[in-house]
C-alpha positions as MATLAB code, in Angstrom:
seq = 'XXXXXXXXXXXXXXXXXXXXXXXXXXXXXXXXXXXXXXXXXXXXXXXXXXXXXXXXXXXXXXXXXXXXXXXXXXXXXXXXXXXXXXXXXXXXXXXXXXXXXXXXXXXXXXXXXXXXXXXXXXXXXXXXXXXXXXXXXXXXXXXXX';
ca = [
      -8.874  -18.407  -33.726;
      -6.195  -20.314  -31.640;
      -4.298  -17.267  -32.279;
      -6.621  -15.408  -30.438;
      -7.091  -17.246  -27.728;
      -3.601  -17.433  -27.006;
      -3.033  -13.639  -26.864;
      -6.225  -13.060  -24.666;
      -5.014  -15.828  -22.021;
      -1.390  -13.782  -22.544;
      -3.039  -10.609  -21.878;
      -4.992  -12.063  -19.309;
      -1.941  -13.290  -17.390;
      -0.230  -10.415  -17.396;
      -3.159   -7.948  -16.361;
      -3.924  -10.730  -13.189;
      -0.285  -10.927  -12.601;
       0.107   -7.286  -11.641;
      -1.069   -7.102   -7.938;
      -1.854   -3.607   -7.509;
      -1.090   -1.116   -4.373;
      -2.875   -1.108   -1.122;
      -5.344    0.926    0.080;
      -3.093    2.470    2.513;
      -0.197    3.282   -0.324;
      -2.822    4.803   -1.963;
      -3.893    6.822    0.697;
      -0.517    7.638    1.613;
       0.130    9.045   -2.411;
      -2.785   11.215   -2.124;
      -1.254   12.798    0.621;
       1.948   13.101   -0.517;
       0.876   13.980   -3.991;
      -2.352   15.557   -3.552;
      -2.523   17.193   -7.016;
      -1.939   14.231   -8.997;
      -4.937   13.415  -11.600;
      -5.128   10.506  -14.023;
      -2.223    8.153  -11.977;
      -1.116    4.949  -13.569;
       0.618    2.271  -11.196;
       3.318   -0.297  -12.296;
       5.052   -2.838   -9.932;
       8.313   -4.015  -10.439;
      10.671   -6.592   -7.946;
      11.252   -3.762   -6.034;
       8.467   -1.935   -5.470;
       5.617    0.240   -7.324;
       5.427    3.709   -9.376;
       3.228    5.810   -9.564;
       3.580    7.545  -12.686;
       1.406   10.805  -13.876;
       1.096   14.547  -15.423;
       1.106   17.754  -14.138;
      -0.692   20.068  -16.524;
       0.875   19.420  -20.322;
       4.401   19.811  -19.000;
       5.365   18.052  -16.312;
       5.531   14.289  -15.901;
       5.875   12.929  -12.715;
       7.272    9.394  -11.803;
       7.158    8.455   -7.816;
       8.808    4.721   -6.484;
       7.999    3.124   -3.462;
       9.883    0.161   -2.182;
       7.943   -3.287   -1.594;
       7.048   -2.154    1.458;
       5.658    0.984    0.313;
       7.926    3.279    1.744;
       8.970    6.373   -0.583;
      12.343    5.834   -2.151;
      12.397    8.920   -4.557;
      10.647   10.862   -7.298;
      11.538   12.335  -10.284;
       9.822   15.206  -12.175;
      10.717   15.634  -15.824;
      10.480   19.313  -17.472;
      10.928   22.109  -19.569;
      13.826   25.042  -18.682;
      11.057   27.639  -17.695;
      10.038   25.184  -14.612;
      13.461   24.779  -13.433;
      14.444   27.660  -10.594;
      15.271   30.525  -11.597;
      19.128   30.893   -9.127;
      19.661   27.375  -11.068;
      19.117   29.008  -14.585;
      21.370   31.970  -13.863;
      23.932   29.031  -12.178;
      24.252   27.183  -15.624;
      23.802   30.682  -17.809;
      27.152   31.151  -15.929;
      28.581   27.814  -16.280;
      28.192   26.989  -19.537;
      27.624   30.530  -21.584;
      25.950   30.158  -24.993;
      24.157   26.560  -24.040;
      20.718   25.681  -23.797;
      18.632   23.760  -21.279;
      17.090   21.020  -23.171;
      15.259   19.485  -20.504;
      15.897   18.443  -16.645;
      14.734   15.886  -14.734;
      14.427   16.678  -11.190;
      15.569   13.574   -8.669;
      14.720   13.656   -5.006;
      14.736   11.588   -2.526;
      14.892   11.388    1.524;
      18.609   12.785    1.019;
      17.966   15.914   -0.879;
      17.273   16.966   -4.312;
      19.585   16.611   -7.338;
      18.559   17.963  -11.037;
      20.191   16.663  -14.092;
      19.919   18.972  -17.558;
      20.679   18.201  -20.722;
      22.598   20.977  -22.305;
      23.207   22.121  -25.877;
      25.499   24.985  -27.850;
      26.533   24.959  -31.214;
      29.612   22.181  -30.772;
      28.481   20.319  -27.740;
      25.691   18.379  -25.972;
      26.590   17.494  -22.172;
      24.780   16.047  -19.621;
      25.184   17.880  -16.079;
      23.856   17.676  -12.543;
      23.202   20.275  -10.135;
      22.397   20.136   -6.120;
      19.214   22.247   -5.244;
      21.540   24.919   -3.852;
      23.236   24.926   -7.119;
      26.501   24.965   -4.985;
      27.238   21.603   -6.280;
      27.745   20.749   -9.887;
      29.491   18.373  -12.345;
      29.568   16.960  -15.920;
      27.457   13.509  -16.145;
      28.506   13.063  -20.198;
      29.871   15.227  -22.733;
      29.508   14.718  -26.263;
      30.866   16.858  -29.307;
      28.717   17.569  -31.895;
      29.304   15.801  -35.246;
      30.312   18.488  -37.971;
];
């Protein structure tokens, strides 16, 4: 019984303890984000995020600073989501691999995507500006045989 008590006032705490976004960051995330559905919010020290799904595929993850000003977001995805001139870039790049997944970064200063990439020998770790023009190796790992 004490037991119980004990994790209720825990859960309790924690639950009370999490002071949740203002009206007008929420207002401000609707714009921004107008089709996001089903949105859980988390605060941290520095800020919130807003965390959600697009469809079955897409997850979403938007941070806001404590004074609710946009810092970035980052969209994680599937290969077929990622555009298309940035497909043919790492089709060229690195011949024979496979887009695993990419998470999508942006923020105020432009828009960066990170892919994990896989062949027969390797798994490597890359990121990509939006104009593709940019690129370079994040981790590299060979395969153990």
């Amino acid at each position: 019984m004490k037991k119980s008590i004990l994790i209720l006032a825990c859960a309790f705490l924690a639950l009370s303890a999490f002071a949740a976004p203002s009206k007008k960051l929420l207002n401000l995330f609707t714009i921004q984000f107008p089709g996001a559905t089903e949105v859980q919010w988390s605060e941290s020290n520095d800020g919130y995020m807003a965390y959600y799904h697009m469809g079955s595929d897409v997850t979403v993850r938007v941070y806001y600073d404590k004074n609710e000003k946009f810092q970035s977001s980052m969209r994680s995805y599937a290969a077929q989501y990622l555009p298309a001139h940035l497909r043919l870039k790492v089709k060229k790049d690195f011949p024979g691999a496979t887009i695993e997944g990419v998470n999508e970064f942006s923020t105020d200063n432009g828009t960066n995507y990170f892919m994990l990439l896989q062949d027969k020998k390797n798994i490597t770790r890359v990121r990509y500006t939006a104009d593709g023009e940019e690129s370079e190796i994040v981790e590299h790992f060979k395969k153990a045989k």
